[in-house]
N, C-alpha and C positions, 0 to 999 in steps of 0.2 A: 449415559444417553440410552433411551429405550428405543429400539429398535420394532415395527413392525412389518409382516411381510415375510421375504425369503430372508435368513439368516445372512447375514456379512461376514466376510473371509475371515476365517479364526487370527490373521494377522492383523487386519483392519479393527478386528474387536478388541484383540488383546490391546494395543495400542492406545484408540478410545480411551479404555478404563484406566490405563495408567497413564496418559499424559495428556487428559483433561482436567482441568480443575474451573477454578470458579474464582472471579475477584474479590469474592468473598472472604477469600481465604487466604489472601495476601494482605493485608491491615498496613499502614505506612509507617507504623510504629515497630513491627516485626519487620521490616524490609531495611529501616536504620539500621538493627543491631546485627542485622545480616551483609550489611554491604560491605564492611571493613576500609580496605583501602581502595576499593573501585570509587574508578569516576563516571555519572551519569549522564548522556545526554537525550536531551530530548527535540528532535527537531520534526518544525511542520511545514511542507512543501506548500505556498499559498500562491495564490493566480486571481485574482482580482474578490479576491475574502474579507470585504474591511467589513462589513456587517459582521461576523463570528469572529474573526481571529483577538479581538480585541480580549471577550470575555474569555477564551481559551487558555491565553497566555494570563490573565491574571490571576485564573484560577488553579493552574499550574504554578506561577509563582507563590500567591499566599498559600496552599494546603501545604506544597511539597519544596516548596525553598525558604519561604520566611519560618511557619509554623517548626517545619521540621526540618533538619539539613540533609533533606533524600537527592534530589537532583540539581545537579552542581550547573549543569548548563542547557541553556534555554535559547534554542536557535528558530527563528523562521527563512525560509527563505522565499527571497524573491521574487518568484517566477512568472517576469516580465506583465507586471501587473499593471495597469493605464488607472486604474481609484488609489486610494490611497490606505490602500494594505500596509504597506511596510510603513508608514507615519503612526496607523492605528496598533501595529506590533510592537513599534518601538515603545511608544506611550504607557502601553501597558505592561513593559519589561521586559520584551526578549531583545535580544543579539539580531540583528537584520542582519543579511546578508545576500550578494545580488547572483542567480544563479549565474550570469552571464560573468560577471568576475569571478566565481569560482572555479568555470569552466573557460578562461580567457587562456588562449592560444591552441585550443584543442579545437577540433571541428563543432559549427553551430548544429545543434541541436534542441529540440522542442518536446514539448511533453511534460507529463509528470514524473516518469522517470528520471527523468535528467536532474529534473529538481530534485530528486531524492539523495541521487546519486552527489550532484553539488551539496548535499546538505550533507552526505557520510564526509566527503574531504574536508569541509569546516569545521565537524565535529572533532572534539579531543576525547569525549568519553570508552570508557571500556567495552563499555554496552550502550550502544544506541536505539532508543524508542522513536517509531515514527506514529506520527499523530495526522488523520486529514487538520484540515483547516476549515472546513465547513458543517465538522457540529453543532449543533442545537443543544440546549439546554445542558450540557459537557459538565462530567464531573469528575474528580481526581484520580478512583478506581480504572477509569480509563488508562492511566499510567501505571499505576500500582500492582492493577492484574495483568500487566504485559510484564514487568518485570520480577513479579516474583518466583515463578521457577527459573529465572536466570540467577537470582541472587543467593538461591537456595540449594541449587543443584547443577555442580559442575559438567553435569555428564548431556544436560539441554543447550545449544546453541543459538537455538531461535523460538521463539513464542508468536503464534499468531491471533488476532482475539477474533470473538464471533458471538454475534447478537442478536437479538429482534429487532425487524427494519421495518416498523410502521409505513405502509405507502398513503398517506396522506392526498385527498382531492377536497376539492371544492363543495363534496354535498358527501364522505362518507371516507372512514379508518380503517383499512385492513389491515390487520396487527401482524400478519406478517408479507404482505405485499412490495416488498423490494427487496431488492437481490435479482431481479430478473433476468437478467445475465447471468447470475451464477448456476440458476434454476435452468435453464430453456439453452445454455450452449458451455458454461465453464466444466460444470458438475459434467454432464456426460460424457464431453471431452475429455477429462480427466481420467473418468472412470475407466475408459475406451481405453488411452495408452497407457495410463498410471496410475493404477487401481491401488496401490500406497497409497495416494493420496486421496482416498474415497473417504475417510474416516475425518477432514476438515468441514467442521460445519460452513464457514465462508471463507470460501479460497481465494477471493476478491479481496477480502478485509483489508481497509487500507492503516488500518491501526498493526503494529508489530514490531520487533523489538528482536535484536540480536547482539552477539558477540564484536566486536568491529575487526578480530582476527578472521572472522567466518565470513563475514558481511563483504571483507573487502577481497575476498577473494571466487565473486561469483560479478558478470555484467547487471549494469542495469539497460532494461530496454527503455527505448525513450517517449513509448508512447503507453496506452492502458493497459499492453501485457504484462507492465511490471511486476506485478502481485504475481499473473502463472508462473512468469521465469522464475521469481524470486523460489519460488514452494518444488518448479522441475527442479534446477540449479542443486538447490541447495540437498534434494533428496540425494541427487548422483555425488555428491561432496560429502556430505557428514552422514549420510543413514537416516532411515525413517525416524528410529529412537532420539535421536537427536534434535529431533521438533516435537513442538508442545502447543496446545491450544487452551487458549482462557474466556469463561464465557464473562464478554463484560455490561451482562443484559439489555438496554435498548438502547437503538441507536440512531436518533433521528440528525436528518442532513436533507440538505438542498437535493431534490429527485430532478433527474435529465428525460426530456422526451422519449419516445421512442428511433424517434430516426437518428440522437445520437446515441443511443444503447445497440442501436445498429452498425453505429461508426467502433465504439468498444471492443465489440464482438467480432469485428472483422480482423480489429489489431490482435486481438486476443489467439483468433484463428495462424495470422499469420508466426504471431511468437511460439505458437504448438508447433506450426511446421517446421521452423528453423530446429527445434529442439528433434523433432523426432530425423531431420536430416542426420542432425551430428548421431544419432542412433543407428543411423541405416536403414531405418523403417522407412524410411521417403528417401526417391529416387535424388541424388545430389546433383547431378544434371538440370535439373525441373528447377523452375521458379514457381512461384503463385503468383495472379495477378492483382496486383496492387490497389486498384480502380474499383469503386464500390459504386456502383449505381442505384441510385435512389430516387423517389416519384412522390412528390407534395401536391397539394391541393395548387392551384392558378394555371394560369394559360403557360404554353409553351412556343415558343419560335418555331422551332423547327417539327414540334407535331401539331400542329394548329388544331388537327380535329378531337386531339385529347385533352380533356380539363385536368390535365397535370403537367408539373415543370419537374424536370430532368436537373436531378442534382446530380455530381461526377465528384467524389472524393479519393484524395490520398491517404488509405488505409496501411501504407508500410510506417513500419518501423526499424529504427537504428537502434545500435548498444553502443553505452561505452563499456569498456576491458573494463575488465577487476581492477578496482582503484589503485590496488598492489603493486598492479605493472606501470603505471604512470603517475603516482606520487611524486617524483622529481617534475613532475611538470605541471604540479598542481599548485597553487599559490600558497605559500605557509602561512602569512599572515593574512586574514581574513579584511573585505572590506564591506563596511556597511554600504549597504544597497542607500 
């Protein structure tokens, strides 16, 4: 990566240059004769996706299960979808399964998190690949460059990918116009308490891939901070050296308004704070307040002389424990949703 501007911390740099690469550089025919006896899975957390997940999963099955014998299992889950996601994942060959049975007897939780988290306890692979469920035009590399410094090199535990996010309107393309959250509140957060992690092009990324020894021994939070926690988590657990980044070129998906990239940014906010408590950098007494207010175009009730209506959101988020510690009370045999 080329750097302009003031120079980046010789540890930030040094890192960069050795645990970036390119999906380029992972082929799925070098990634066969490197897997040996590992099992692979690939699971995608979906919520009302039956437009994309259909084409995802099929092209995941014919590159990387029929063509070649790279990925052994093929999960979606669930996550309390009202269309018909999980009819259109089946169809086209994954394994369904329903977040809420994966997570039956443990406290109800919401989010994408949770689905993620339900989709490691269904998994049996060695190394688990997460994939969104609302890519566009998805091609195999998307799996291929997540996994190939895991299959190549024991000393990586996790891989996270990062790309060009075309922001798409109605009258014009900015080729790199999304990530806005990562740009305007992730990125300087990060940088602010955990400047280790300055050297991730998108810390967001919702594409990544780990160990399921490393994976199940960190929470998942239940709302959109799951990507910050996963990247805090996992620095204070295995070492900066221990993660790796793969660039898996563009990456178009369904873009959210603003006001909810405002809801994001708030969960996001509150999973920084939880983490920098358990550091001691934030007072452990203190809460943050959970309640995000927001102001949209229309009349309001209670301020009649402003042309705006008073939205009121639930910006907290929950975790579940490291799967580690509650395995006995995870369902063994999986049920289709």
């Amino acid at each position: 990566m080329r750097e302009t501007g003031s120079i980046v911390s010789p540890l930030v740099e040094a890192w960069a240059t050795y645990r970036t690469t390119s999906a380029r550089d992972w082929p799925a025919g070098r990634l066969v004769r490197a897997k040996g006896d590992s099992r692979l899975s690939v699971v995608l957390p979906a919520r009302n996706e039956e437009a994309t997940v259909g084409a995802i999963v099929s092209t995941i099955r014919e590159h990387l299960m029929d063509r070649v014998a790279l990925i052994d299992e093929l999960i979606v889950v669930d996550s309390r979808s009202t269309d018909r996601t999980a009819q259109v994942a089946r169809a086209a060959g994954a394994e369904v399964v329903s977040q809420d049975d994966m997570t039956r007897g443990l406290p109800r939780l919401a989010g994408k998190g949770d689905a993620l988290w339900a989709g490691l306890a269904a998994a049996e692979g060695d190394i688990v690949a997460f994939v969104d469920a609302d890519l566009r035009e998805f091609r195999p590399h998307f799996v291929t460059g997540l996994l190939g410094p895991l299959l190549t090199d024991p000393s990586v535990e996790f891989v996270k990918g990062f790309y060009h996010r075309p922001l798409v309107s109605a009258h014009s393309v900015e080729p790199d116009g999304g990530g806005r959250v990562t740009e305007l509140m992730a990125r300087p957060l990060l940088n602010l308490f955990w400047p280790e992690l300055a050297g991730f092009v998108q810390p967001l990324a919702g594409e990544y891939a780990g160990r399921r020894e490393v994976l199940e021994q960190v929470p998942f939070v239940s709302g959109y901070g799951v990507e910050t926690a996963l990247l805090i988590d996992l620095l204070e657990l295995v070492g900066l050296d221990a993660l790796a980044q793969v660039d898996l070129g563009e990456r178009r998906h369904r873009h959210q308004d603003t006001a909810a990239l405002g809801r994001m940014s708030a969960q996001i906010m509150q999973t920084a704070w939880s983490r920098l408590q358990r550091r001691g950098w934030a007072s452990p007494g203190t809460a943050p307040a959970t309640l995000l207010t927001q102001f949209r175009r229309g009349g309001s009730d209670t301020l009649p002389h402003l042309d705006r209506e008073i939205v009121v959101s639930d910006v907290s988020v929950q975790e579940r424990p490291p799967l580690a510690q509650v395995r006995h009370r995870v369902p063994r045999r999986r049920v289709a949703a």
